[in-house]
LOTI-948356 format. One record per residue (C-alpha): x, y, z; residue in three letters. Coordinates in steps of 0.1 Angstrom, whole numbers, padded with zeros to 4 digits, always signed. Layout:
N
XYZALA ...
This chain:
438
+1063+0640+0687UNK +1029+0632+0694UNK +1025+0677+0701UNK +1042+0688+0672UNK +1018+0662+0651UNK +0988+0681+0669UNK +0997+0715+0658UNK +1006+0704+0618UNK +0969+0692+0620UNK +0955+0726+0630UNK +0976+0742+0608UNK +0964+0721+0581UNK +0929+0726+0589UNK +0933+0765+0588UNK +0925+0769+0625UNK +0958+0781+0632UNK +0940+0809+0653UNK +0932+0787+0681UNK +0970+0779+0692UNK +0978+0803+0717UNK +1013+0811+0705UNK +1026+0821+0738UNK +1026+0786+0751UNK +1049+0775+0724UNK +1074+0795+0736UNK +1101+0781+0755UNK +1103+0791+0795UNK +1130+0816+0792UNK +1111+0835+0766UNK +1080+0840+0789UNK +1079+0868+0815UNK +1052+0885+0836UNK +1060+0917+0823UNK +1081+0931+0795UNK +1094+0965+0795UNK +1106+0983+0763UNK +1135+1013+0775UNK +1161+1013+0807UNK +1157+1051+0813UNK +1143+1064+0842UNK +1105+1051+0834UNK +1115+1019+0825UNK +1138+1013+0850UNK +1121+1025+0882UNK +1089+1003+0871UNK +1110+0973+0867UNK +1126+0977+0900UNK +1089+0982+0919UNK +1079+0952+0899UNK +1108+0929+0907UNK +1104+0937+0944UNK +1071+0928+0942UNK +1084+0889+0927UNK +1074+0895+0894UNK +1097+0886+0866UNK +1105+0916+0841UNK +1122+0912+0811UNK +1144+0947+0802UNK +1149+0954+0772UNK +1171+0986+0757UNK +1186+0998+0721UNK +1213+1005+0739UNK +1247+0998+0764UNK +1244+1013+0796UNK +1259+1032+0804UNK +1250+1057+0775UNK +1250+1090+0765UNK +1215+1108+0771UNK +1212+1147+0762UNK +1191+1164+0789UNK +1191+1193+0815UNK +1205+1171+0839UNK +1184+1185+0871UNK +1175+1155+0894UNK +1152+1171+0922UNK +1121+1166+0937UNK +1101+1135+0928UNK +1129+1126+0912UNK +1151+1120+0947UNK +1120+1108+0962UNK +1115+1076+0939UNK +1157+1071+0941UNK +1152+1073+0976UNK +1124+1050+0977UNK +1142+1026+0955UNK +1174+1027+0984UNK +1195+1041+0957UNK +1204+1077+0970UNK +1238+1065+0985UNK +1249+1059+0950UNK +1236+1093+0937UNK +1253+1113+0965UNK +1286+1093+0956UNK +1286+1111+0927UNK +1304+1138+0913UNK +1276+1169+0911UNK +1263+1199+0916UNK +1242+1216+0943UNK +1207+1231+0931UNK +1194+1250+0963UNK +1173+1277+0939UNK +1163+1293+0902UNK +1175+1325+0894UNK +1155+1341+0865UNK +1167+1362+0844UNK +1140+1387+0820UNK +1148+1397+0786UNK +1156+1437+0801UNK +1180+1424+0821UNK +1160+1421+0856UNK +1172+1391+0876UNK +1159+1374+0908UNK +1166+1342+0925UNK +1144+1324+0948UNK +1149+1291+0967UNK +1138+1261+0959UNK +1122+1233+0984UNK +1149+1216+1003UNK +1142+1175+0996UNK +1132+1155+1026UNK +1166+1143+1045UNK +1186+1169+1024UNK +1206+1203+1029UNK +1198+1210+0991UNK +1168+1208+0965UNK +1186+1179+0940UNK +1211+1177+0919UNK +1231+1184+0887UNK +1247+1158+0868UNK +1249+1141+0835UNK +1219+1124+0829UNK +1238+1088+0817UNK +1254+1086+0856UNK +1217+1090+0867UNK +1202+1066+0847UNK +1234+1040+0847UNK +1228+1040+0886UNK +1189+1029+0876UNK +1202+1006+0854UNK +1228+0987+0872UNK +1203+0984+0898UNK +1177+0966+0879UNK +1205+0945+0861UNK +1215+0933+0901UNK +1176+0924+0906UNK +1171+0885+0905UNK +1139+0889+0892UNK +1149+0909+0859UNK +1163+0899+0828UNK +1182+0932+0817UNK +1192+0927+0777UNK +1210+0955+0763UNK +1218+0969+0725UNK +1186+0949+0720UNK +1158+0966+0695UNK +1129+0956+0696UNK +1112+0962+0662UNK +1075+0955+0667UNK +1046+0940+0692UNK +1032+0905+0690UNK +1000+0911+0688UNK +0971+0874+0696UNK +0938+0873+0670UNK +0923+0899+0688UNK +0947+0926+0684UNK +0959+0923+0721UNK +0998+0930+0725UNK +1015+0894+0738UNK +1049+0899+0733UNK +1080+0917+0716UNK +1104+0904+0687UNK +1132+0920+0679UNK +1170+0916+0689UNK +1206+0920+0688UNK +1212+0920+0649UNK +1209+0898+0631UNK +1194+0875+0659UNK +1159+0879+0664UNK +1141+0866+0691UNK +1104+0868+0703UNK +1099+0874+0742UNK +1059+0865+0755UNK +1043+0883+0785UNK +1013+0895+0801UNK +1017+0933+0793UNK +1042+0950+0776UNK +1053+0989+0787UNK +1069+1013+0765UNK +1095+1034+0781UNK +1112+1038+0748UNK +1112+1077+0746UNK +1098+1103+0723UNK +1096+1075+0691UNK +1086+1049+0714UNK +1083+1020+0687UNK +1055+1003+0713UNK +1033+1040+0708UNK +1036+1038+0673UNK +1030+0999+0674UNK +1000+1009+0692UNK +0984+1031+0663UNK +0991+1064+0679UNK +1008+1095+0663UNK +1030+1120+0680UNK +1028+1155+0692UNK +1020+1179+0675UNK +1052+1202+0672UNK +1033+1234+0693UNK +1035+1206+0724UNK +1071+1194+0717UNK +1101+1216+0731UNK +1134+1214+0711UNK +1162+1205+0731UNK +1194+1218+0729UNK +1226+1205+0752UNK +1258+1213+0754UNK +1288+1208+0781UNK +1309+1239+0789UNK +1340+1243+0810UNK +1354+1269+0832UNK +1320+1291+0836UNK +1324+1320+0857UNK +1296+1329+0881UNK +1282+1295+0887UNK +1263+1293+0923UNK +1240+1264+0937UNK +1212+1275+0915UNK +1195+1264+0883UNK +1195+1296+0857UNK +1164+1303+0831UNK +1177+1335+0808UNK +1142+1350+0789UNK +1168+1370+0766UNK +1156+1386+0737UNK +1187+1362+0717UNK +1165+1334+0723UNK +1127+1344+0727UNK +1103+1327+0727UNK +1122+1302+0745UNK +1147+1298+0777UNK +1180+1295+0778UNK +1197+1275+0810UNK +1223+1270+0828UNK +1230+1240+0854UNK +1261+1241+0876UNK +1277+1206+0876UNK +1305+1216+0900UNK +1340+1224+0896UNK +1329+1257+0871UNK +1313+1230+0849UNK +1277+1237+0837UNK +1247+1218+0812UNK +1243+1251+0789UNK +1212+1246+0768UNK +1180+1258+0750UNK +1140+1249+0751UNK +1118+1262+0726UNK +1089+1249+0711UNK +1093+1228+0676UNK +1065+1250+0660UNK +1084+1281+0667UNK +1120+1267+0659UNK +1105+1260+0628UNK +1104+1295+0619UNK +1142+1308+0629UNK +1167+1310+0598UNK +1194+1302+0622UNK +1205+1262+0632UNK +1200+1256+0669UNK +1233+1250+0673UNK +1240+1288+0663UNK +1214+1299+0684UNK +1229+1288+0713UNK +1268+1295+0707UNK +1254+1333+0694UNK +1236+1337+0726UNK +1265+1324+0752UNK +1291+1351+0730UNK +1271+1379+0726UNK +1245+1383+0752UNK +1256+1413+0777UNK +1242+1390+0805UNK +1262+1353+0793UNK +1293+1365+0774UNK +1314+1378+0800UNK +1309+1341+0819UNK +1319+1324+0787UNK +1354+1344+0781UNK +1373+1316+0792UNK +1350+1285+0785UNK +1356+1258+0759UNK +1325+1234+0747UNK +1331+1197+0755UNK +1320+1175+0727UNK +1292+1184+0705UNK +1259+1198+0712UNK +1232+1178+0713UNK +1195+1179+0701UNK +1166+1162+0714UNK +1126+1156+0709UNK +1107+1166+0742UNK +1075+1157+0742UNK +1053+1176+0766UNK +1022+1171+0785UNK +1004+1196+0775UNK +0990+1170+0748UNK +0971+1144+0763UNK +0981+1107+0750UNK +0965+1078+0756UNK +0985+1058+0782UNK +0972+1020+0779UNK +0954+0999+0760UNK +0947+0960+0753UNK +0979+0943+0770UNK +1005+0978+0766UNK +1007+1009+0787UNK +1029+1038+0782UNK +1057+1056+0802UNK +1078+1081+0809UNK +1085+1106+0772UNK +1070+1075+0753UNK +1038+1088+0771UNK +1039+1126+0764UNK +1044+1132+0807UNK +1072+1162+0804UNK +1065+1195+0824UNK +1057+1220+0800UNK +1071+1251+0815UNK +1104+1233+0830UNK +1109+1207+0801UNK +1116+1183+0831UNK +1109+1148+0827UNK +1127+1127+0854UNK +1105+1132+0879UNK +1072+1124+0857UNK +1091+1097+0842UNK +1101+1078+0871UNK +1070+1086+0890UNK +1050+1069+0860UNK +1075+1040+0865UNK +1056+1034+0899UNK +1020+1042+0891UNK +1024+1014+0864UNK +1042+0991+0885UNK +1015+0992+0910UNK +0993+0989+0889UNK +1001+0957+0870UNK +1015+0942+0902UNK +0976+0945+0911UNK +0960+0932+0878UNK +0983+0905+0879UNK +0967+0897+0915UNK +0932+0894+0902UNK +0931+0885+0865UNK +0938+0851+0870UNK +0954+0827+0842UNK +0941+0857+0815UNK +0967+0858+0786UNK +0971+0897+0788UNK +0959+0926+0806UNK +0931+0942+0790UNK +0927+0981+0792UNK +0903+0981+0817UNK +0929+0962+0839UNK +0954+0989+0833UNK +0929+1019+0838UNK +0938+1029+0872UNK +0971+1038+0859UNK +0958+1063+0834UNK +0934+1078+0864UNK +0966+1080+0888UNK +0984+1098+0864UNK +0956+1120+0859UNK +0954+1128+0893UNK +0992+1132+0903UNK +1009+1145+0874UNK +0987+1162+0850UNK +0969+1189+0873UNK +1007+1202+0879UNK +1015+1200+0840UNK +0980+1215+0836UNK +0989+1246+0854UNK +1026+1248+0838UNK +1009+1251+0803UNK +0994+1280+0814UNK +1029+1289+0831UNK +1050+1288+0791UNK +1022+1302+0776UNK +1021+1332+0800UNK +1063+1336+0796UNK +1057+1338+0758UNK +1049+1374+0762UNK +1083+1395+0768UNK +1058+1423+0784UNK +1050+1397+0814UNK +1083+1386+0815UNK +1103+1422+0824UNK +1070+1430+0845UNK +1068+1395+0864UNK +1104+1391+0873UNK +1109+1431+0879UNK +1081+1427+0906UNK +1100+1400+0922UNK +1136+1415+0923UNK +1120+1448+0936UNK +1093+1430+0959UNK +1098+1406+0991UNK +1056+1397+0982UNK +1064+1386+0950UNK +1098+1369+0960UNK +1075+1349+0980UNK +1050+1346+0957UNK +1075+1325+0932UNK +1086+1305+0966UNK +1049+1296+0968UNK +1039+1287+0935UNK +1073+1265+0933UNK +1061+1244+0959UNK +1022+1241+0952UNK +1002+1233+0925UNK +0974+1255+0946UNK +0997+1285+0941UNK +1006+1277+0908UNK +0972+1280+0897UNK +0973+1322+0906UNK +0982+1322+0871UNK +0945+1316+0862UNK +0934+1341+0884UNK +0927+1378+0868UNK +0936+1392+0900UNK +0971+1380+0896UNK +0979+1406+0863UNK +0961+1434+0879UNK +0987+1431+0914UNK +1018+1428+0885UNK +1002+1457+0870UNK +0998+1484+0903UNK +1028+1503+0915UNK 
């Protein structure tokens, strides 16, 4: 009684500023961290942070499993953070396909396929398989963890922000509840329209730095091997059509090309992509007998080509909802999850030395943004350079000519698969005069 008389009186005497709201919430409304989006970002950082003993409120607009329209390829840092997370058991009990390579395919018909690095412990490079099995495996997981409080179909509307402009907390719900959650730093891992990014004052991508994304599932494709296909066909230039075996003559068929240039086809993606699997003389003779299942999907990917800013006072940002998608692959797993870490081990370290401080500033959360600028954006650097380059049908036929014809530049692609070093030939003048001699 004698409380609640306490704070009418500061009301009343307009110094309502001074109660810190947070310690008016009720126990189960109070977190260390709270984490905006269950996808692989979201969920890989709550799992570091719960094994760490801190207490992570999940929150996601959705009910997981759920559908999630993507290439599907789960490789590389991908299996190494399931791996690290002791979830690859579950992964392997799934139903999937094999991805040992890339074949690449250029718009005069020239086609090559080179390996790709086996994963450590493996017989293969990754996977292939539908993206809501993946992330329902990271999902389950962190809704197992005793440490986090895993609330789905909940969306969360805006940020709680204190008298300084520092984020303290979400409110949002399951409608028409609504509910306000505290904590010491909230993460957006809540995509492409990540409402924490846009809470946060920032804009999106600019639509030369966002691929399109077009999905859909086909049946009974002939011709599928262990390899990931990228078709530079002249039915879909400038962009890359793919293929991704699933298993049993299953595959993820789809389309990446860049908003800005999509923007300037008289045709609906959709079209694009049925036209190109019928009539290409390289895709229709696979697709005599094949059926779509479902509907194709569409999707925003937001590349990193365009630099966002990744934290500030009391948020940070993950995953899509921080612009970390490779630009020449469209892959985002692997960034995403990765991010997960870097911003679990970060926090888990701010929240070691910061004391009772209401929210982690920006400064706290800066050696997430400089991890991220050291592991992940030299690659995507380099890969900018990589599309750019595979915009030009001339370089295309001459590149992946070169390779079919030549053991050197076979090896070459090996090489600049599996370092950023070799990637980086791209850059070098050098490079375009060896494509151009005999």
């Amino acid at each position: 009684m004698l409380k609640c008389l306490q704070i009418q009186f500061l009301l009343f005497a307009g110094i309502s500023h001074l109660i810190n709201m947070d310690s008016l919430a009720p126990q189960t409304h109070k977190f260390d961290v709270i984490i905006v989006g269950a996808g692989p970002a979201g969920s890989s950082c709550a799992l570091f942070l719960a094994k760490a003993g801190r207490r992570v409120l999940l929150v996601d607009k959705a009910k997981f499993p759920r559908e999630k329209i993507c290439g599907d390829a789960v490789s590389g840092k991908s299996i190494n953070i399931i791996r690290e997370l002791g979830l690859l058991d579950e992964l392997n009990a799934t139903t999937h396909g094999i991805v040992e390579g890339v074949k690449l395919v250029a718009p005069n018909g020239k086609e090559v396929t080179v390996p790709f690095q086996k994963a450590i412990g493996m017989d293969c490079a990754g996977y292939c398989l539908p993206r809501s099995e993946t992330d329902n495996i990271l999902a389950q997981a962190a809704a197992k963890e005793k440490n986090i409080t895993f609330i789905q179909n909940f969306n969360a509307d805006q940020m709680i922000k204190n008298s300084q402009g520092a984020v303290i907390g979400i409110e949002g719900g399951i409608p028409p509840k609504v509910e306000k959650y505290y904590s010491r730093v909230v993460v957006g891992a809540d995509g492409a329209a990540s409402v924490v990014s846009r809470n946060a004052g920032l804009k999106g991508n600019p639509p030369e730095h966002n691929y399109m994304g077009i999905r859909g599932y086909y049946n009974e494709v002939e011709g599928l091997e262990n390899n990931i296909e990228l078709f530079f066909i002249d039915e879909v230039l400038p962009g890359y059509l793919w293929i991704f075996p699933l298993g049993r003559k299953r595959a993820n068929v789809g389309l990446g090309i860049l908003a800005s240039d999509m923007k300037n086809r008289k045709i609906h993606p959709n079209n694009l992509l049925e036209n190109a699997i019928r009539n290409s003389p390289k895709l229709k003779d696979r697709f005599t007998n094949s059926a779509r299942e479902g509907k194709i999907g569409a999707w925003t990917i937001p590349l990193g080509s365009h630099k966002k800013q990744l934290h500030g006072e009391g948020w940070v940002l993950l995953g899509d909802a921080a612009s970390l998608v490779d630009p020449f692959s469209g892959e985002g797993f692997g960034n995403a999850a990765s991010s997960g870490k870097f911003a679990a081990q970060t926090i888990d370290s701010a929240l070691k030395t910061v004391g009772e401080k209401e929210f982690l500033d920006s400064e706290a959360l800066e050696p997430y943004a400089k991890k991220v600028e050291t592991e992940l954006y030299p690659e995507m650097e380099t890969t900018y350079k990589l599309q750019r380059a595979t915009r030009f049908k001339f370089m295309l036929n001459l590149f992946i000519s070169k390779a079919a014809d030549k053991l050197e530049f076979r090896q070459m692609i090996v090489d600049m698969l599996a370092s950023n070093e070799q990637k980086k030939k791209v850059e070098d003048p050098l490079f375009y005069l060896r494509l151009l001699l005999p």
